[in-house]
N, C-alpha and C positions, 0 to 999 in steps of 0.2 A: 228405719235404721235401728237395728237391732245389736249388742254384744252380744259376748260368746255364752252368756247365760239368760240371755234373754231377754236384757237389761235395758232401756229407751236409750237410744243412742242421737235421737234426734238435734240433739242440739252443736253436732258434728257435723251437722249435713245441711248444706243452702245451695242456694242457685244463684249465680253468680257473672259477672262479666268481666272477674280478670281474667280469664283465659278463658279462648272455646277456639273446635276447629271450626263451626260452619255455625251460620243464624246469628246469633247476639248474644248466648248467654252459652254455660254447661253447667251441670250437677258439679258439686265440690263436696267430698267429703273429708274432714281431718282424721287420718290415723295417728292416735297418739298415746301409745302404751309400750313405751319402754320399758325394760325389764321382764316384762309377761312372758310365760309360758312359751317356746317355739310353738307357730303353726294354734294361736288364739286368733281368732276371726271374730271379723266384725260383718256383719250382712244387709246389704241395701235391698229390698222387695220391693219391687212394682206394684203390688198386687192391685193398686187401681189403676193401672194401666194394662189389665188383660188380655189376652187376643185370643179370637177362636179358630178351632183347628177342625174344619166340614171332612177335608176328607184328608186321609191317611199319604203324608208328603214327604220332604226332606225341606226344612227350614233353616232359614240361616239369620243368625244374629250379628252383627256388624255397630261398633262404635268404636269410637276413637278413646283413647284416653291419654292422659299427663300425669306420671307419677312424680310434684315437685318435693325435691327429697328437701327437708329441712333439719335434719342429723347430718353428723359428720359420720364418715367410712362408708360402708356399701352402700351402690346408686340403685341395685336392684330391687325389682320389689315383684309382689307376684298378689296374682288373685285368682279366683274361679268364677265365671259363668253356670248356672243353670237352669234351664227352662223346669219349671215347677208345674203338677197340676191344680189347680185351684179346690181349692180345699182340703193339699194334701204339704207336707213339706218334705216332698219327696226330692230332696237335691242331689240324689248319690246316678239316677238312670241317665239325665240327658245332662252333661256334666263337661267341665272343657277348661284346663288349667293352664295359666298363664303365667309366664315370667320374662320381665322383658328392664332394659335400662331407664334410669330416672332420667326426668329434667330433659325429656323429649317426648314428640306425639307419638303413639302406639298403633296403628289401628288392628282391634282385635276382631277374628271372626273365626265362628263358629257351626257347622252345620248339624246337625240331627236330625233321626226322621219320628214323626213325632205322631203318635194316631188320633183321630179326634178327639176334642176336648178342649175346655178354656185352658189356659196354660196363664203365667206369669214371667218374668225374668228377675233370678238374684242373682246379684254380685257380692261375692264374697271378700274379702281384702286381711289380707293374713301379715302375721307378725313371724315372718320367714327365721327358724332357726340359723342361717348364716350371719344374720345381725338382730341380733335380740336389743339394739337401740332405735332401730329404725324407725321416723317418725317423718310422716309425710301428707302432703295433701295430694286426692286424686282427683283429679278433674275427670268428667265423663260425660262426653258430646256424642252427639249425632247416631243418636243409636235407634237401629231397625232391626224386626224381625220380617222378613219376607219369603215367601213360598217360592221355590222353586223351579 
């Protein structure tokens, strides 16, 4: 869990069983940076959780999430997807932006076709110019990458 300057943001981030859609638990992360800059992110990396890519496909990424909004005024909140190569942080090629209402399940999905290669998954989680107060916890379940 990374800021927008590259700053440890881990202690934003647990795992947790107040809320999940499927299993026992989901990732939570706190966004909390009121005032900041429109469009200052904050980035979640899998990168020990990799996957390899044998032969050249169209892959789809799939998780739920719950943006629970803890500010008052706008419920929306937005984030981005992207499958990264490993060893590179290339977020801008397989890339997939999302804006959806708080204080309900999401499910996002995403396809790209991706050529071999380890790859990763970040999620981005942005401080959306329409409410420069917004401060929220994301919940993030059930998430797959699958071929095909």
């Amino acid at each position: 869990a990374l800021g927008q300057a590259g700053e440890d943001k881990i202690g934003n981030f647990s795992i947790t069983q107040e809320r999940f859609s499927d299993g026992a638990s989901s990732y939570k992360f706190l966004y909390e940076e009121p005032g900041k800059p429109a469009f200052t992110n904050n980035r979640l990396q899998f990168i020990n959780a990799s996957f390899t890519v044998s032969e050249a496909s169209d892959y789809t990424v799939t998780f739920d999430t719950y943006g629970e909004i803890l500010s008052s005024g706008n419920i929306d909140y937005v984030y981005e997807t992207a499958i990264i190569p490993v060893g590179t942080t290339d977020d801008q090629t397989h890339k997939q932006f999302f804006r959806t209402a708080g204080n309900t399940w999401f499910s996002a999905s995403s396809t790209k076709n991706l050529a071999p290669g380890d790859y990763y998954l970040q999620i981005k989680i942005w401080n959306p110019g329409f409410d420069a107060n917004l401060n929220y916890n994301l919940f993030l379940d059930n998430i797959k990458v699958v071929k095909n």
